[in-house]
N, C-alpha and C positions, 0 to 999 in steps of 0.2 A: 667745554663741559667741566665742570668740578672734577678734582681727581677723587674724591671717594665715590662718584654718579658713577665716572669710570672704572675701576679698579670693581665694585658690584657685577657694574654689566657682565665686564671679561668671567668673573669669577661666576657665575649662570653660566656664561656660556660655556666653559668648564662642566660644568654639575650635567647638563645638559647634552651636549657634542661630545666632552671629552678633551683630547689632543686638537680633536676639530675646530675647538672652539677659541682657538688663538689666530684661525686664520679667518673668523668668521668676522672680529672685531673690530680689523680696520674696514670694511666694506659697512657696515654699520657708522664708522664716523664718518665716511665719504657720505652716509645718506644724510646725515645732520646738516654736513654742512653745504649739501644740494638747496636744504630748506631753509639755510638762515635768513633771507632777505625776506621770506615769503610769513614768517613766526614771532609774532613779538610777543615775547616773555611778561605777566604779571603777574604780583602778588595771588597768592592762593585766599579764599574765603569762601562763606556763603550766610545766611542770612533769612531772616524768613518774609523775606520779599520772594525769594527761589520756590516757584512752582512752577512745575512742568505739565506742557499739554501735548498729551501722546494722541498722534494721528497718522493714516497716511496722508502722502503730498496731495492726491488726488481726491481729497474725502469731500471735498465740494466743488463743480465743474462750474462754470457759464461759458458758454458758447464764443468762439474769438474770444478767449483769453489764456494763457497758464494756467493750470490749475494752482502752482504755487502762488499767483500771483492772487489769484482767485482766494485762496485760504488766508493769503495777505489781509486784502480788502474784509473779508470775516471778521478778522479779529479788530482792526481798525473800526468798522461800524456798528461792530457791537460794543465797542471799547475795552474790547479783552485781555487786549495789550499794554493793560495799564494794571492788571491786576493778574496775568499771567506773562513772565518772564523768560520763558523756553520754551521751545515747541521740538518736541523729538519726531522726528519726521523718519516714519520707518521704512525701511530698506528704502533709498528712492532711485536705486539704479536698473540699467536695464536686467531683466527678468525673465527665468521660464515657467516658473510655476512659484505655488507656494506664498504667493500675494507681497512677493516680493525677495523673498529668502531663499531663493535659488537665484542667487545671483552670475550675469553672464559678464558682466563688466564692471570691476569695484571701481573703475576710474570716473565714472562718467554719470550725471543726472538722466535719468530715463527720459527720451524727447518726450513723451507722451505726457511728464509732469510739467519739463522747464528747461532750465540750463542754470549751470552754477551762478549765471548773471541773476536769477531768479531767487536762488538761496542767497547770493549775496545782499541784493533787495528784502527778502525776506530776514537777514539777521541783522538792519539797518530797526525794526522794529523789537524784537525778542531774539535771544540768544538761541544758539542753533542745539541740536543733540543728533548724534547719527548712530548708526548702528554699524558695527565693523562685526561682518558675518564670517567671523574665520576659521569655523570647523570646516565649512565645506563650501563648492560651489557647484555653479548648473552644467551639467553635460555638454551643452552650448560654449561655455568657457572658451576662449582661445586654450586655457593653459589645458585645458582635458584634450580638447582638440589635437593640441602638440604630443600631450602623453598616448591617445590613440592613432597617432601617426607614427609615434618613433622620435621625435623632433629633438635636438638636445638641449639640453634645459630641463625639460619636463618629461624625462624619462621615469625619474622618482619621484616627480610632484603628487603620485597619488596611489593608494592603497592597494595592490593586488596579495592576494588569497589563495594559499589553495583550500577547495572546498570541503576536502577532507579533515582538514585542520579542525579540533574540536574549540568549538567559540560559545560553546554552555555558559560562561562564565560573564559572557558580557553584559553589560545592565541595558536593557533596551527600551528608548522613550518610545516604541512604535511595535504596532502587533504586524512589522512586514518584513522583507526578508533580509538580514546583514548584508548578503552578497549581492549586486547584480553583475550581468553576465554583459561585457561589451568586446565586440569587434575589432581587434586592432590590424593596423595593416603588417605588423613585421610578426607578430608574434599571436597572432590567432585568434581566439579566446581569450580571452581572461575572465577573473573573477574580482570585482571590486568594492571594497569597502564604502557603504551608503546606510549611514548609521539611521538616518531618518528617511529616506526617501530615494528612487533610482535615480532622478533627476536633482538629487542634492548630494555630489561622489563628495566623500570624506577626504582633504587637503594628507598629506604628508609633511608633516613637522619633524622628520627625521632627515630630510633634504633642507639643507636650511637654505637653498634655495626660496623655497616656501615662508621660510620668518623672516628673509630678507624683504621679498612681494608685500607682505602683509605690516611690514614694520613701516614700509614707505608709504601705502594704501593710509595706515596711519596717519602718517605726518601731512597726507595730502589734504586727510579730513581736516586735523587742526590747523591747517594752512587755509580755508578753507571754510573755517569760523566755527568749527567744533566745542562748544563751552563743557560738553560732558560726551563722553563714547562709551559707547553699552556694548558689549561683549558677548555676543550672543553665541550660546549654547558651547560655553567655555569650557563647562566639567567633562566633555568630552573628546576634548581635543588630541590629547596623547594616547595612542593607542598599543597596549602590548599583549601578547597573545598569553592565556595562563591569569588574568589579570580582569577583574570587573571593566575595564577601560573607562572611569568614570573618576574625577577625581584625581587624577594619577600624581603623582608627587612632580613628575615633569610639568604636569599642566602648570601647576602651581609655581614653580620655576619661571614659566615663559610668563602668567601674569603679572610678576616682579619683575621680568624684564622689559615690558610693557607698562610697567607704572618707572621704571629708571629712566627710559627713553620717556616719558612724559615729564618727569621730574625735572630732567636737564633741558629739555626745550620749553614747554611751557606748562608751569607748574599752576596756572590756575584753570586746567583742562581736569576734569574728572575722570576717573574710568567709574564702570558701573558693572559689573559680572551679573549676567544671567543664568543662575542656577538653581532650576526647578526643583528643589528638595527639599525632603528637612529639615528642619530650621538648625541643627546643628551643624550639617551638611556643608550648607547655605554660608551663615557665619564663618567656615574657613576660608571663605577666600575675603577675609579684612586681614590674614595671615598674621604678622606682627608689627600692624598697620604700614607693608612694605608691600601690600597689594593693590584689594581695588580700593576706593576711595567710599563707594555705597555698594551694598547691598541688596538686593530687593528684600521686601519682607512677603515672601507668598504664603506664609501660613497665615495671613492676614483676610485675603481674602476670602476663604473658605470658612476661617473660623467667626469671620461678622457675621455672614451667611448664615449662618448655626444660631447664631445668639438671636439674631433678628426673626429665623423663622420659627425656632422654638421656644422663643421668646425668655432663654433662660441664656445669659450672658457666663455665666460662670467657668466654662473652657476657656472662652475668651481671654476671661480676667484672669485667669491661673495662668494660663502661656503669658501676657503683660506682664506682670508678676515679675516670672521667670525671666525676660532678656535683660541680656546684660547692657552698660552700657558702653557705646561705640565710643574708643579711645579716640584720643586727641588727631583729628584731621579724617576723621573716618564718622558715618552716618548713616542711618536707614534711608533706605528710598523706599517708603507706605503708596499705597496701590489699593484698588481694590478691584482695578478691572483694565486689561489690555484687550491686542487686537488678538492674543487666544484665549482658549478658556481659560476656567477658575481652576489649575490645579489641585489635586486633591493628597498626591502624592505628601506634600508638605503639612498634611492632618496628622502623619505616621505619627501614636505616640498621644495624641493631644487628646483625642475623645474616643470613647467607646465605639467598639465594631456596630451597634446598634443604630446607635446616634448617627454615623457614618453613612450605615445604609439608608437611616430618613431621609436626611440631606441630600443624598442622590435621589432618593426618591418625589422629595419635595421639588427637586428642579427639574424633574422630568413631571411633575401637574403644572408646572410653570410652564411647558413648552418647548424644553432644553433638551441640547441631545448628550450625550455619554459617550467621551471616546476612551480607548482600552491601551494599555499598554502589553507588549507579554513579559514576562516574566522569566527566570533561569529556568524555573521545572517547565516551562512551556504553555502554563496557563495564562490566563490574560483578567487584567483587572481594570476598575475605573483608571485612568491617568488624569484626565480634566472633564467640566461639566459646560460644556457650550450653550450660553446664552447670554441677552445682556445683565449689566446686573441692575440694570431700573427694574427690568420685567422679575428677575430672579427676586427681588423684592417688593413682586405685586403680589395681587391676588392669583384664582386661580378661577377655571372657568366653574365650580362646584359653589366656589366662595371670594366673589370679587369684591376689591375694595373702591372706594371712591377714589376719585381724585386725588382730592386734598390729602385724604390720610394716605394714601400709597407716595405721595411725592413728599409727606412729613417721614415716614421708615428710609425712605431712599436717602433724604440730605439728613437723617439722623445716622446712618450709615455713614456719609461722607465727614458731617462733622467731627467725628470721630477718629477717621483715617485724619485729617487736614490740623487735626489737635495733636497728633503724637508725633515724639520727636522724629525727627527728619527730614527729609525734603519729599514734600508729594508730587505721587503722577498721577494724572488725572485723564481717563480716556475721552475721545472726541466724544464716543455717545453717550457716556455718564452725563459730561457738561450739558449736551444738549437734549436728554430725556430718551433717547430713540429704544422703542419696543423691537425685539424681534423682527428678523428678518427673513423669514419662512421663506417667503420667494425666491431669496439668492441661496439657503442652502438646498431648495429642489433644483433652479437653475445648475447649479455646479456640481450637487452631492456632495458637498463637502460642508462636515459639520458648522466647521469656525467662521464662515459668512454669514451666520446667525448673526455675529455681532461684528460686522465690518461692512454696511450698508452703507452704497455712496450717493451723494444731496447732487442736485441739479441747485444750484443757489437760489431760485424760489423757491421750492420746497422744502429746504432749511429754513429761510426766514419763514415758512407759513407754519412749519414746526414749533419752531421756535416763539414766535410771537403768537399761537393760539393761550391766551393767557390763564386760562382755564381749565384747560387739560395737563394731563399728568406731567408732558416733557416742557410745558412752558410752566409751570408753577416748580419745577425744578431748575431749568436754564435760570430762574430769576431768581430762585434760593440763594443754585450755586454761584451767582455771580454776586450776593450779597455778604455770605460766607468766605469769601476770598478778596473783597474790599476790606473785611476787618480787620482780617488775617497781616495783609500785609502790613500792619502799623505796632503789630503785637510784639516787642521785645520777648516774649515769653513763647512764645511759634521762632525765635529760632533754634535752627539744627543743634546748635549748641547748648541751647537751655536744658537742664534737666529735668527728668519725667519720675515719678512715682504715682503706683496705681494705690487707690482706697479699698481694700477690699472688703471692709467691715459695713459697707453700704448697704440698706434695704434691697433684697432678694428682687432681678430685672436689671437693678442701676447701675452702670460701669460709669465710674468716677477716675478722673486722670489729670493729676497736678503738673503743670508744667511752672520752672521757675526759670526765670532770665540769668543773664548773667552776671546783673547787674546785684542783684539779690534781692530788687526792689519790685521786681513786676510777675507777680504770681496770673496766673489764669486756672480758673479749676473746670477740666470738660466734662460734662457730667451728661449722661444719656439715660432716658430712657426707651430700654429695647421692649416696650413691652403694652399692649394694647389696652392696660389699666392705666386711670391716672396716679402716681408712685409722690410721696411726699419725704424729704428728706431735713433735717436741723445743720444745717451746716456748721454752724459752731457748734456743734456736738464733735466735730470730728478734727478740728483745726481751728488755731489763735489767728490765725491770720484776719484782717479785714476787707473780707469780702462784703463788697457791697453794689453790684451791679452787673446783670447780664447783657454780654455787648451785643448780643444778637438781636432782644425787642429793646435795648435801650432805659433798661427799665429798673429802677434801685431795690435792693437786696437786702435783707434784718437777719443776717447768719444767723441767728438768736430764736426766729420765726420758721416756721415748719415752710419750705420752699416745694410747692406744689409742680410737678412737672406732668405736663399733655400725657396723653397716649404716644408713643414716638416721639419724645421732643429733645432736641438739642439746645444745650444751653454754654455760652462761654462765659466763666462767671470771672468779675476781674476783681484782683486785690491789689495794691500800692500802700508798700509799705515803707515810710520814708525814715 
């Protein structure tokens, strides 16, 4: 290990432990060097070849087979794999609830998907992404198991409470109870910290027992084929009583000791922080690019939402506007739809209470359900809006749209997210069109099955290849929209972005430049059910003269007529 990687760590674990944290150090270098045969080090980059396709392992079965092996073959037959580069594969270990995020064994592939022989086959094609769930794990746990026994080791692996202690103060993603009440055999009762869930007990990171578990669970992934690790629900990791627990200055600590121990093994591993907030929120943890490496952008996907259903883009373009841009070795990771809902939390700020209220109201005539968060004073508000977001961008049953035009708004939505700077995630039902899934959330009651419907492998490809329906005239957009993408020097992470905001009223315009200085691309959308015409040399010298999506050559100089919803990538080359 370099001695300044070194000399960081110790000094964390200082800020962090204390006194403790000199004895914490050499047990940390013995795990490095557990993994050295197993980690081969390379250069750090990325590129806008880098897209990610978020699924779970099991999101298409056929009968006698893995399901990894199964989602293999998917991507091979459709040739997906030639135009998508990673597949983040969420939670895939074994499980109690929670569709995978109450996890009972970080070590191990869930038999029901595979075996690590399956993810290794599987990152023989595209690079792997996993998700390291380290706020909490499932009651099932061995290590919870050991802390309701007494066991040592994991006497302080996890959170107890008393329930008198006043906890007003905490931020809570969930309208259910902070404490649950579990049985131990030495010690009675207790009451234990379950920040989201009974079946998801909050870890203790004050035993550093616990950052040693999870620092090796780490390096098992990047051993492992890990090319990016997503940090799920990190802003809550440290918890102090008197104290929002969200955000904590320790947390932030431990994520810079989680990018040191990535830095010194293998620096062309990403970390990814999952933190559902506002976008200023969100942005600290790129910290002084000594954290994570991407960010999500979740005001993203609420705010297309808005622009596409009100047809008025202008929040949108103001928040664009506004981000900064991600310093040297740091990036957005753009999204407009995972395996939960649309966050709304990360609107704080962006648009009017009114506006806010539509938007939830326009996706509940879409079919969508509304989950609630509570609040300090004890009231409970929207926290996300459950549905897909093909459907969240159709019609409704009052006033439904065709085909064509509802799958032209959807990939007018995507081209958009796929044109701004960063590395996109793309969810499995976006790519392949999938409407709502009503039947799995009455089967479970649980809202977010809405959009996490699992394929029998015929009825994916009969999804899929109906060429005339909504999800097959999108599966063929999006797989058209991602051939081009990858050849763009101007789509990589590192090109620069400036938004047009002096555009004709509907149009969000967004210049991306390479870094070559020579390869412009101008994204230009219309959000809006009129046909919108625009002079492009009214607004830039540059020589644009062709849109790469119909192929088709451009008179900057000529009034450039755009569809109802249409996406256009317009190319310049300036030599």
């Amino acid at each position: 290990m370099e001695p300044a990687i070194a000399q960081r760590m110790q000094t964390r674990l200082q800020t962090i432990y204390g006194e403790r944290g000199a004895e914490i150090y050499p047990d940390i270098e013995k795990l490095i060097e557990s993994y050295k045969d197993r980690i081969q080090a390379s250069p750090a980059g990325w590129d806008q070849r880098d897209v990610v396709l978020i699924t779970y392992g099991d999101q298409v079965r056929q009968p006698e087979e893995a399901p990894l092996a199964t989602l293999g073959r998917f991507l091979r037959e459709y040739d997906l794999d030639s135009i998508i580069n990673t597949v983040h594969l969420l939670p895939c270990f074994p499980y109690s609830s929670d569709d995978g995020f109450s996890v009972i064994d970080f070590r191990q592939i869930d038999p029901d998907l595979g075996t690590w022989e399956d993810t290794e086959k599987l990152s023989e094609q595209v690079h792997l992404m996993y998700d390291l769930v380290l706020n909490h794990s499932s009651q099932e746990c061995l290590w919870f198991q050991g802390f309701l026994k007494g066991e040592a080791g994991f006497q302080k692996f996890y959170i107890e409470m008393d329930p008198s202690v006043d906890l007003s103060q905490v931020t809570r993603p969930r309208s259910l109870p902070l404490l649950t009440k579990f049985e131990t055999q030495d010690r009675g009762e207790v009451h234990v910290w379950t920040t989201f869930s009974a079946d998801q007990v909050d870890l203790n990171y004050e035993d550093p027992g616990v950052l040693l578990e999870m620092l090796d669970v780490l390096l098992l992934y990047i051993a492992e084929g890990a090319r990016i690790v997503r940090m799920d629900a990190i802003a809550y990791l440290w918890k102090e009583v008197g104290t929002t627990c969200i955000h904590h200055p320790k947390t932030h600590e431990m994520v810079k000791l989680f990018r040191d121990l990535v830095d010194a093994v293998a620096p062309q591993v990403l970390l990814l922080t999952e933190t559902n907030v506002p976008h200023r929120e969100n942005v600290s943890y790129f910290g002084d690019g000594d954290e994570a490496h991407m960010v999500y952008q979740f005001s993203l996907p609420p705010l297309l939402l808005d622009a596409f259903l009100s047809e008025d883009p202008q929040y949108l373009i103001k928040w664009l506007s506004g981000l900064s841009p991600p310093g040297e070795g740091m990036t957005y990771f753009n999204f407009t739809a995972s395996h939960d809902g649309v966050g709304v939390r990360p609107l704080e700020g962006l648009v009017p209470d009114e506006r806010f209220k539509t938007l939830v109201e326009a996706v509940r005539d879409r079919g969508g359900k509304i989950n609630t968060k509570r609040n300090p004073d004890g009231t409970d508000s929207p926290y996300e809006m459950n549905i897909t977001y093909v459907d969240a961008l159709g019609g409704t049953e009052e006033n439904p749209m065709s085909s064509d035009l509802h799958a032209r708004r959807f990939l007018a939505s995507q081209g958009l997210m796929l044109g701004l700077q960063g590395i996109p995630g793309i969810y499995f039902h976006s790519l392949v069109g999938t409407p709502n899934d009503y039947a799995g959330v009455e089967a479970s009651g649980i809202n977010r099955r809405i959009n996490r419907h699992k394929f029998n492998y015929d009825e994916l490809k009969d999804q899929v290849d109906a060429e005339q329906t909504s999800s097959g005239l999108i599966f063929a957009g999006y797989q058209n929209l991602l051939k081009i993408r990858q050849s763009q020097p101007a789509f990589d992470p590192s090109a620069s972005q400036s938004i047009w905001e002096d555009l004709p009223a509907g149009l969000i315009g967004v210049l991306r430049r390479a870094t070559d200085e020579k390869h412009f691309i101008l994204v230009l959308i219309n959000a809006t059910s009129k046909t919108k015409g625009v002079r492009i040399g009214e607004h830039t010298a540059l020589p644009f003269s062709r849109d790469l999506l119909t192929d088709t050559p451009i008179d900057p100089d000529q009034r450039f007529e755009l569809e109802p919803f249409q996406v256009a990538w317009i190319e310049a080359i300036q030599e």
